[in-house]
NUVO-796179 format. One line per field, with one value per residue (C-alpha): residue number from 0; chain; x, y, z. Coordinates in Angstrom, 3 decimals, always signed. Example, Ala and Ser with C-alpha at 12.3 -4.5 7.8 and 13.67 -1.06 7.14 Angstrom:
BEGIN
pos 0, 1
unit A, A
u +12.300, +13.670
v -4.500, -1.060
w +7.800, +7.140
This chain:
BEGIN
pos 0, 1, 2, 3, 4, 5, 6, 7, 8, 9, 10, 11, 12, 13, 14, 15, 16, 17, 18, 19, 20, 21, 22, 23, 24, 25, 26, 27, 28, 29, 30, 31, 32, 33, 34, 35, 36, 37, 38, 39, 40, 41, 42, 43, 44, 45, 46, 47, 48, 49, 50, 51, 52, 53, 54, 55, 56, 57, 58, 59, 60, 61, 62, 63, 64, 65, 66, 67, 68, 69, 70, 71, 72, 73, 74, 75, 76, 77, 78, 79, 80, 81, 82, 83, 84, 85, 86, 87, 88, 89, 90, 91, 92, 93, 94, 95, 96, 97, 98, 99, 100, 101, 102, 103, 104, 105, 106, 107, 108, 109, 110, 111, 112, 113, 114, 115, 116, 117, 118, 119, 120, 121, 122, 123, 124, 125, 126, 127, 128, 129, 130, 131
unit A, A, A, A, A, A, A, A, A, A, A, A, A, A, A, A, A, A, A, A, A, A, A, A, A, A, A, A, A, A, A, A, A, A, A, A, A, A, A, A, A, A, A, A, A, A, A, A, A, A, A, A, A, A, A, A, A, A, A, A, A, A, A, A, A, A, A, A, A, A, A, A, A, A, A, A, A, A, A, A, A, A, A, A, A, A, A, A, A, A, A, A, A, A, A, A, A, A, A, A, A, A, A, A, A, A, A, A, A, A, A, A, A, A, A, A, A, A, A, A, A, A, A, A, A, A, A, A, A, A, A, A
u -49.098, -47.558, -49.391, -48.602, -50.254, -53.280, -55.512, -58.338, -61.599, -63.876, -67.260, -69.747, -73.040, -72.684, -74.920, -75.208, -74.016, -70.015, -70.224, -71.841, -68.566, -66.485, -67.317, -66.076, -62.746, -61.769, -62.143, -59.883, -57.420, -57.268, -56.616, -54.258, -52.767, -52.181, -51.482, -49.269, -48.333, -51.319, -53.025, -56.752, -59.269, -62.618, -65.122, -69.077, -71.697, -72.997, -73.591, -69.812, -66.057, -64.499, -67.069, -65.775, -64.444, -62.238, -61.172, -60.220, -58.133, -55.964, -55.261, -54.650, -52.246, -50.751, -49.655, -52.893, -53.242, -55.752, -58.732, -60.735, -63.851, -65.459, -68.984, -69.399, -73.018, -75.266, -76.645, -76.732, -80.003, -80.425, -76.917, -74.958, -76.662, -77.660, -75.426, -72.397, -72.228, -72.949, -70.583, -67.718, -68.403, -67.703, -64.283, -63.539, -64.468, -62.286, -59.324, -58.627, -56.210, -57.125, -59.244, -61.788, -63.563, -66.467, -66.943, -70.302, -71.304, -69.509, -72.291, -72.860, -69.250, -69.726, -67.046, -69.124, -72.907, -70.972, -69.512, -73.176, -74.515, -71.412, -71.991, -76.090, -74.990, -73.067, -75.495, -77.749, -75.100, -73.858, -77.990, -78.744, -75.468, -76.661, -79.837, -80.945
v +9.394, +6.317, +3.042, +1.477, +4.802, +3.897, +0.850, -0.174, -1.394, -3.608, -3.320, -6.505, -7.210, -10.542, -14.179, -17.017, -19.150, -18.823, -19.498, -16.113, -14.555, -16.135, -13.389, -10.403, -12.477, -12.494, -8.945, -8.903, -11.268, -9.104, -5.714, -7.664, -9.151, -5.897, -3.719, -6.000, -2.953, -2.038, -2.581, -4.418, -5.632, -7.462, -7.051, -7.773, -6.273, -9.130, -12.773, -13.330, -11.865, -9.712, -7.020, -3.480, -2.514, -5.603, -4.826, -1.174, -2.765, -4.649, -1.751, +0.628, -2.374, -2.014, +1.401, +2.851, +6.703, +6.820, +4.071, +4.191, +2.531, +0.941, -0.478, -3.327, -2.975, -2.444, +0.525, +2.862, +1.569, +1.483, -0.177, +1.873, +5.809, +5.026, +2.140, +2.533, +6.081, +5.612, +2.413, +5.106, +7.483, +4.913, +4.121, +7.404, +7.891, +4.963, +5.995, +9.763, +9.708, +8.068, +9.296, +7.060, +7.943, +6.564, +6.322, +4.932, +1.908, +0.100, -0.720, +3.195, +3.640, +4.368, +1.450, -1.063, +0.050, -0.465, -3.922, -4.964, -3.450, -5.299, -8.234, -8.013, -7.026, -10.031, -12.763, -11.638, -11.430, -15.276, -16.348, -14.614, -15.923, -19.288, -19.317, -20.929
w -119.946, -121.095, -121.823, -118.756, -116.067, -118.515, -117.971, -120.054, -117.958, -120.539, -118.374, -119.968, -118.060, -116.870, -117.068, -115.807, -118.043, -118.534, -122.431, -123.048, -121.902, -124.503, -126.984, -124.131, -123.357, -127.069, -126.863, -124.236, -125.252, -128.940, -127.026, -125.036, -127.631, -129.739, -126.849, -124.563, -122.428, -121.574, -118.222, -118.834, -117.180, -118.249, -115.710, -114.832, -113.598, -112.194, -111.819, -112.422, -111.811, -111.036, -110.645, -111.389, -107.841, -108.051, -111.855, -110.750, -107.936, -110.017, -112.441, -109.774, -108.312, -112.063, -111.201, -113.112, -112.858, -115.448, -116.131, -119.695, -118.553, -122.209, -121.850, -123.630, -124.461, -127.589, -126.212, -123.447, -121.159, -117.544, -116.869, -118.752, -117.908, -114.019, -112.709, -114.673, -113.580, -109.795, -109.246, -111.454, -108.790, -105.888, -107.635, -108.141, -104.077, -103.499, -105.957, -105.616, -107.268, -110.353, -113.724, -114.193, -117.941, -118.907, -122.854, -124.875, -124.760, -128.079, -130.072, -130.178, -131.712, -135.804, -136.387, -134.385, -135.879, -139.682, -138.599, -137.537, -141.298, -142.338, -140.961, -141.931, -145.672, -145.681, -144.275, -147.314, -149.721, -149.356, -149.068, -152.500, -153.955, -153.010, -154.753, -157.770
């Protein structure tokens, strides 16, 4: 399947306040950047948009046969094992004939949990350095 019969679905919760987004749309904008043939959508679960039905749209409008839905979560709570999997199951009723996979949430990836100890190990590192 080549890159562009495979779309990449960010899924982020959502808030109120459009600043907390910032951090998802740089994640976005660096997969974009580094994989400019690949179909991707950032989408919420709420509060703003576009919500996951609308994000799966688009991709399928892209010509999307196949959808790699990424959580963008810490962990796998309520959102990510009961809704995630039951609004999936609507695309997937909606889309027949598109693969819609749902991976862990990110912050359960190896490579993120080491860039958090990373990023801890650090913080310490430059506050010891800069004591007397």
């Amino acid at each position: 399947m080549n890159d562009a019969s495979r779309g990449l679905l960010l899924f982020a919760h959502g808030a109120r306040d459009p600043e907390w987004a910032r951090p998802f749309e740089a994640v976005a904008q660096s997969v974009r950047a580094q994989r400019p043939g690949t179909p991707l959508q950032l989408a919420y679960l709420e509060f703003m948009q576009p919500d996951l039905a609308q994000a799966a749209v688009q991709l399928v409008q892209d010509g999307c046969r196949a959808v790699e839905v990424l959580p963008l979560f810490l962990g796998a709570g309520g959102h990510v094992r009961k809704d995630l999997p039951r609004l999936l199951d609507a695309l997937r009723a909606a889309h027949p004939g598109v693969r819609f996979e749902l991976h862990p949430a990110v912050g359960e990836l190896p490579s993120v949990v080491q860039a958090m100890a990373g990023a801890a190990l650090s913080l310490l590192a430059t506050k010891e350095a800069n004591q007397p």
